[in-house]
Phi, psi and omega in degrees: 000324185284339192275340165311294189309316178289018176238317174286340160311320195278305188305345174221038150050066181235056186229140178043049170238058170272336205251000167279355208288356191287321204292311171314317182282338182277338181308312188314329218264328209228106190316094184286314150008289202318130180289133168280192215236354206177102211304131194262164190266120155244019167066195196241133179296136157300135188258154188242170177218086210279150177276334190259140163252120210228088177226142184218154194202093176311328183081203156316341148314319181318300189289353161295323180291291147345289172316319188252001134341305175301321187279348161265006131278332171296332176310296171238071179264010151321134135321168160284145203254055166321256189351293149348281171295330177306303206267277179348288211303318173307301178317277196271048175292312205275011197115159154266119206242140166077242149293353192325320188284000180258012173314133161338274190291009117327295165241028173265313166323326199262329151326315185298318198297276159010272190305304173315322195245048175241024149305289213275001150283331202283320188285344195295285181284335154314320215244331158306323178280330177284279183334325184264329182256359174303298194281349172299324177259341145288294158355286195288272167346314199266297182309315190305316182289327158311308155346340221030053193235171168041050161102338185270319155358106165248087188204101204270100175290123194272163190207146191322294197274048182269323163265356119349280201301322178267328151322319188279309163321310163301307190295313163297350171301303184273348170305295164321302204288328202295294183323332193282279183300344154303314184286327195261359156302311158320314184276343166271330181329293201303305185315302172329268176345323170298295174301325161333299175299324207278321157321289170322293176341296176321337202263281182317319172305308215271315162322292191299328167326292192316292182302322175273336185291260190346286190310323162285336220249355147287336162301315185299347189265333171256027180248341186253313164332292183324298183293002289186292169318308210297348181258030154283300193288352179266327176297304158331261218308281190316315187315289208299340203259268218320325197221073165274303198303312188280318188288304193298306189304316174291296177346295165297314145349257179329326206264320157286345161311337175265017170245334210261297205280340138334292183288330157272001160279328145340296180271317183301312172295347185281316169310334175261347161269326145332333211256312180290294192280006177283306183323303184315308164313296186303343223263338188301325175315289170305303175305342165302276186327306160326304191296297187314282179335284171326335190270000188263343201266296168000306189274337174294270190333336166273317178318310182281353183269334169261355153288317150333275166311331169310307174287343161274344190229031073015325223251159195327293185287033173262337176309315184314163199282330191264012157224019169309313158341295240253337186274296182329298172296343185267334153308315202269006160273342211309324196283359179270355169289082186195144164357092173261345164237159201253138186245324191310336181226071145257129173340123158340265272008358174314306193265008171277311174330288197303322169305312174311318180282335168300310154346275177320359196267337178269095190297129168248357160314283193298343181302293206283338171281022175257326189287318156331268171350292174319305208260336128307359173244038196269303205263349163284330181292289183326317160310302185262355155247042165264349188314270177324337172289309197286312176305319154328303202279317177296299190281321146345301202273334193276336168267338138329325183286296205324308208292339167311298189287359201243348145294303177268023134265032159243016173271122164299049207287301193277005141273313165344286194304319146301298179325308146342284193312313186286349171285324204261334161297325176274340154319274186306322169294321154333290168318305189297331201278009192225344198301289197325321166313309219273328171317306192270354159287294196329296178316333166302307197297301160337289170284352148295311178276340153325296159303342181268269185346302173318325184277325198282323168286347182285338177327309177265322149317324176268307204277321143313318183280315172314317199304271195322347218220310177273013182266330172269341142270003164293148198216120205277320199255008150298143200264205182269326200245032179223338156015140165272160167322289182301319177288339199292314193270331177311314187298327183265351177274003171274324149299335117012263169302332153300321192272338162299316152321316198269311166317319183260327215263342163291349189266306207275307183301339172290324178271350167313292212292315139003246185309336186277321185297328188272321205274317213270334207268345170282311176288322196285327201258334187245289223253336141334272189317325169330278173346287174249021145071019159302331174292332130355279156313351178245019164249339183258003172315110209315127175052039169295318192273297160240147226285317176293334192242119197311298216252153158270323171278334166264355152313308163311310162304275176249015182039050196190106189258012169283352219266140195289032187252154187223162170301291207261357158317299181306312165329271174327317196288295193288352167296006231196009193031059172265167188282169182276335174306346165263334171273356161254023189036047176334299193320356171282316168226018147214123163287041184325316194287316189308311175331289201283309191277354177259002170249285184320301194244089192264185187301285206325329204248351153281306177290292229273009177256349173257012174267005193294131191211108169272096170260136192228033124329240154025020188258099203247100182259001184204134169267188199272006178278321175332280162325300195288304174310288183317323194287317184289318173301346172265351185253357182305297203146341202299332185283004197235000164320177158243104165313309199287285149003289196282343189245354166273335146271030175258284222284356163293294185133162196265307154219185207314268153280148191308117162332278160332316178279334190283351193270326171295352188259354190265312132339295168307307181316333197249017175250331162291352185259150178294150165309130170149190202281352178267324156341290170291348178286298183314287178313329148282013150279306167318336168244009159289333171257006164278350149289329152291355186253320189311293174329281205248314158327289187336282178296347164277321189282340160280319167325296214280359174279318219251010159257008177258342178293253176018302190286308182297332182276308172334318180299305182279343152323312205263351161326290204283339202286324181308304200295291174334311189257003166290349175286315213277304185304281199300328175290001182284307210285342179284283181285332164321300221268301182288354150293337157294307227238311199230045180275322228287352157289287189293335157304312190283001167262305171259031152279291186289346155307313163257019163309289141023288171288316155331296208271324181336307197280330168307290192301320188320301188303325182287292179316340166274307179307313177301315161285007164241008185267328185263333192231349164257349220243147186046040194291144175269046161317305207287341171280298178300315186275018137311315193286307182285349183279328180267332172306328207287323162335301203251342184251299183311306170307297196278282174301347182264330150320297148269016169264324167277352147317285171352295164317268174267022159259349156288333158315322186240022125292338175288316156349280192309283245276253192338323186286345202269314195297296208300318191268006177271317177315329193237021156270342168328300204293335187258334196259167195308163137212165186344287218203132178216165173330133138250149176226120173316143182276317190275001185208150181253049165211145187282137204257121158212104335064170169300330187245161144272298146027112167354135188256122181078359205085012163280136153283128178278100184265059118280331153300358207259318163307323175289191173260166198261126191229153175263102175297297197272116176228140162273133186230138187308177173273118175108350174254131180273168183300136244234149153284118179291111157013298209259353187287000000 
């Protein structure tokens, strides 16, 4: 066992780790935390698939086992006496010395001890008691009956109920004989089951063999898996280095974007409002011009369309009386043929026109996509000057990498480990080499308890066979002394079988009594407590062993028993297939993960993520030509037209009347007039002037919609524009200024965001090493099922095993007393005798003795009359008594 424990020491490098401690204290120090941005695949440690299952399933034996579980809890049904075994082993560690035991509290210990155990004394001393008086009372049986006393008399007195008595004799006989045969069937089932089991044992050595061999020779591969592992997170971390530009730099990108690009969206729209307003001014232009045109060709044609109409209704027939009316109103409109708004004297618009376009000469377009550019080109500025730091950082991991693996080569793990291997093969051969010795006791052992069955069956052989023999030769109508020759031998062979009982069962009981102290008191004090791993609690029980040393397994170990690990601590993890570095809590005294995060992420490698400094000055998002357009474009003049002049002669109308209405009406009026020629004049002056509308209104009234759309954005254009455009400069001088002044906070914000990310993947690894250090890498299955293997050995196999020998060869030492009653009662009944009752037919009295004859020298006058016959004669054995004539 110490060269295993020293081989699990080697194995997981817990030796010499004083010179890490500095590294521990900066781990504290140094950011761990931190969420990678992404999970890393570090795949499955290789896995091993240990062969023992060190599980036992007794089989049909099993309720036997049971059966004696029980009786040994009716036996002993105390708890285990933690505390007990506790307070003793503490009390008497140096000894008991001298008087010590008669100390008070010494023997209130041994009054507890008394009381735990006082089934198995009481039983104890019964079965002691058995052992010493069965042959003194076999003894005592056999002189008595030479004697002819207790039964040896051969000589039967009949009785009414004789045949009642030997029936219940027989049946209780055979009850016994049966029960008899349960018991010592029970008592070979164990013997048997030992050996058996004992075979099986082998199977379990070679499996645990088997299984610690796996357990050396897969640990170095997965100690090597691990460190292995460490270029998944340097590969991430370099990936993530490489396009340092796109993460950090986009990153910074985003973070000036909700300042940077708002305000150059600003100025970019300004340029299109340049544009809107130059079109708008040409367009005012052009509809100036129409309209002024339009309205002169417009006035001539209503002159002359009223001059006309004047001159028709001028002319003789309008003199008649029923149409002078109808001419007078149509004279007294002539004045609505006329102009209403005069366009001729409106303001120019040529020179904001003419300024705007000196404006328009400065693409200020190309300007703010030059600011694009600039301020896009934020993660190639980032690339390069971080460039030296990331090369730095590279050479940082490749030595980092080196020192792992250049760390788990200074343990000598794989010659250990070999060495290990060679142990447990010269272990084993060692082993195979005692198997033939293991055999051959067994086999002794085998043919002891054979023999001890054997007596208890020659026991029941004579008990069967006298039943048979005297059952198959009884003769209802047979005297005692005339008994036949089959019943004569049934009868001795059931005395037979009493003088074998009075031989063996003191022999059988003395091996009960054995075996029931050690076997009943090894499951109640060991394999109980096993079980339910209570013994565990009185081995890890603070300062059991020694008064100074807390703990017994890191006492052993690490020499340092303060440390909180136990035997059933160990027990558990590896029951539970954990790595062993968590069932001895290694991390106590080499700290591997501390180990990993002060080497993957050391000081050295903090400054240099923390020297990271992005200057984005140089950054130009609007020149100053850029600014100066804007500032010329709020000074073209626009703002200084008179807006109010064009739309209060847009909102007059082209003329006084509606054309169209004045024609329809001039038309009615002349539809009311007789048929002739003034008829027809009117009606073709209405539609000469709906021709005029058609023509020349029709095309003013559109100039003039779309000077007056012009004119309203133009208004509202030069409203908006100072404020618009001193809103773009400042947010241009605004975002300019935190690029200058305040970048160096937000680079330090999403520098440690991706430091952050960057230490992320370390943790992901250290945290993935730790949970593979505790629950894959070295699991230690193969100890526990050691621990289980010798129970299942030493309790399933072995003690559950002789507890049920016991058992049932103590059932048929208890046995043998009723069957010895039974079969001395009921050979009476089988075997011949000497002399037996005769009874008269002619007198109702029973005559019995040796003589008829005065009995003693008395005269018999009842007798006296009769003839005198010698009833009672002694006759050899096996002849019967000659029939008298007269009978």
């Amino acid at each position: 066992m110490d060269m295993w424990w020293k081989v699990g020491l080697v194995l997981v490098m817990c030796w010499g780790l004083s010179s890490s401690e500095a590294r521990e204290e900066h781990l504290d120090s140094s950011p761990r935390t931190a969420m990678s941005r992404a999970p890393l695949d570090f795949g499955f440690v290789p896995s091993v698939v240990y062969e023992t299952h060190a599980y036992y399933e007794p089989g049909p034996i099993g309720v036997l086992f049971h059966m004696v579980h029980a009786f040994l809890y009716v036996v002993q049904p105390n708890p285990f006496p933690k505390d007990l075994i506790v307070t003793v082993v503490q009390k008497n560690m140096g000894g008991i010395k001298g008087d010590d035991y008669k100390k008070p509290e010494n023997v209130v210990f041994l009054l507890q001890a008394i009381y735990y155990e006082l089934g198995f004394i009481v039983l104890t001393v019964l079965g002691v008691l058995f052992v010493l008086f069965m042959p003194i009372v076999g003894l005592c049986f056999c002189v008595c009956r030479c004697c002819e006393n207790c039964g040896g008399e051969m000589h039967q007195r009949q009785k009414k109920n004789g045949d009642c008595l030997r029936g219940f004799y027989m049946a209780t006989l055979i009850a016994t004989s049966v029960f008899l045969a349960v018991g010592v069937t029970i008592t070979y089932a164990a013997n048997q089951n030992i050996t058996s089991q004992i075979k099986s044992t082998r199977r379990l050595i070679n499996t645990n063999i088997r299984d610690l061999k796996s357990f050396a020779n897969y640990t170095p591969v997965q100690i090597d898996y691990l460190t292995a592992q460490y270029t998944t997170a340097k590969n991430r971390v370099l990936s993530d280095l490489d396009n340092i530009g796109t993460l950090l730099g986009g990153q910074i990108h985003n973070q000036l974007e909700r300042e940077v690009v708002p305000a150059l969206d600003n100025a970019l729209r300004m340029t299109a409002a340049m544009r809107e307003a130059k079109e708008s001014l040409e367009s005012v232009t052009t509809s100036l011009e129409t309209l002024q045109e339009g309205t002169g060709r417009l006035q001539n044609s209503l002159q002359s369309e009223r001059a006309s109409l004047s001159n028709t209704l001028n002319d003789q027939a309008c003199s008649n009386g029923d149409v002078t009316h109808t001419c007078s109103t149509i004279r007294g409109t002539l004045s609505q043929l006329a102009l209403s708004a005069n366009f001729n004297g409106l303001p120019e618009v040529e020179a904001p026109l003419a300024n705007l376009n000196a404006v328009l000469e400065t693409d200020l377009s190309n300007i703010v996509q030059k600011g694009y550019s600039s301020f896009n080109d934020t993660p190639r500025m980032v690339r390069e000057q971080t460039k030296g730091i990331v090369s730095e950082v590279k050479g940082l991991l490749d030595k980092s990498c080196g020192e792992i693996i250049g760390f788990t080569k200074m343990f000598p793990v794989e010659p250990a480990l070999e060495n290990f291997t060679k142990f447990l093969t010269e272990s084993q051969k060692n082993i195979e080499a005692y198997y033939p010795q293991i055999d051959q006791l067994d086999f002794y052992r085998w043919i002891g308890c054979v023999v001890i069955c054997c007596m208890v069956v020659l026991v029941m052989a004579f008990n069967f066979l006298g039943l048979l023999c005297g059952s198959c030769g009884y003769d209802k109508n047979a005297t005692p002394t005339t008994r036949g020759c089959l019943s004569n031998t049934g009868g001795n062979l059931l005395m037979a079988s009493v003088g074998f009982s009075f031989i063996f069962s003191w022999v059988l009981m003395g091996v009960v009594v054995t075996t029931f102290v050690v076997g009943g008191n090894i499951e109640k004090l060991v394999c109980e407590p096993l079980a339910n791993r209570q013994i565990f609690k009185i081995i890890d029980t603070p300062y059991m062993v020694h008064p100074t040393k807390k703990n017994v397994l890191p006492g052993m170990l690490f020499q340092d028993p303060n440390i909180d690990l136990t035997i059933g601590s160990m027990y558990r993890d590896c029951y539970e297939n954990h790595g062993l570095y968590s069932a001895l809590q290694l991390e106590t005294k080499f700290n591997f993960n501390r180990f990993l995060n002060a080497t993957v992420y050391n000081l050295e490698m903090a400054k240099l993520f923390n020297s990271v400094n992005v200057d984005l000055q140089g950054m130009l998002l609007l020149e100053q030509e850029g600014k100066d357009n804007l500032i010329d474009f709020a000074n073209t003049g626009i703002g200084e037209i008179d807006y109010q002049a064009y739309l209060t002669e847009v909102n007059k109308g082209v003329t006084v009347v509606d054309l169209l209405s004045y024609a329809n009406e001039l038309e009615a009026q002349a539809d009311q007039l007789r048929r002739g020629a003034l008829e027809n004049a009117l009606k073709g002056h209405a539609s000469s002037i709906r021709q005029i509308h058609k023509d020349q209104v029709v095309p003013m009234e559109q100039a003039m919609g779309t000077l007056s759309q012009s004119i309203k954005l133009l208004q509202k254009t030069s409203r908006e524009l100072p404020i618009k455009v001193t809103n773009v400069l400042n947010a241009i001088e605004v975002a300019e200024y935190l690029i200058s002044n305040n970048v160096s906070h937000v680079v330090k914000q999403e520098t440690d965001k991706f430091i952050k990310n960057i230490v992320g993947y370390f943790s992901q690894y250290t945290v993935w090493v730790k949970h593979s250090l505790e629950m894959e890498v070295a699991q230690c299955k193969p100890i526990s099922n050691i621990v289980d293997s010798l129970e299942i050995v030493a309790c399933s196999f072995i003690v559950d095993s002789v507890n049920t020998f016991w058992f049932g060869l103590g059932g048929c030492c208890m046995l043998l007393i009723p069957s010895i009653i039974m079969s001395v009662k009921l050979a009476k009944f089988y075997r011949r005798m000497d002399t037996e009752d005769v009874y008269d037919d002619n007198v109702d009295v029973v005559v019995s003795g040796y003589h008829s004859e005065p009995l003693y020298g008395i005269n018999n006058p009842v007798m006296s009359s009769y003839p005198s016959y010698d009833t009672m004669r002694w006759y050899p054995r096996a002849s019967a008594p000659p029939r008298q004539p007269d009978w």
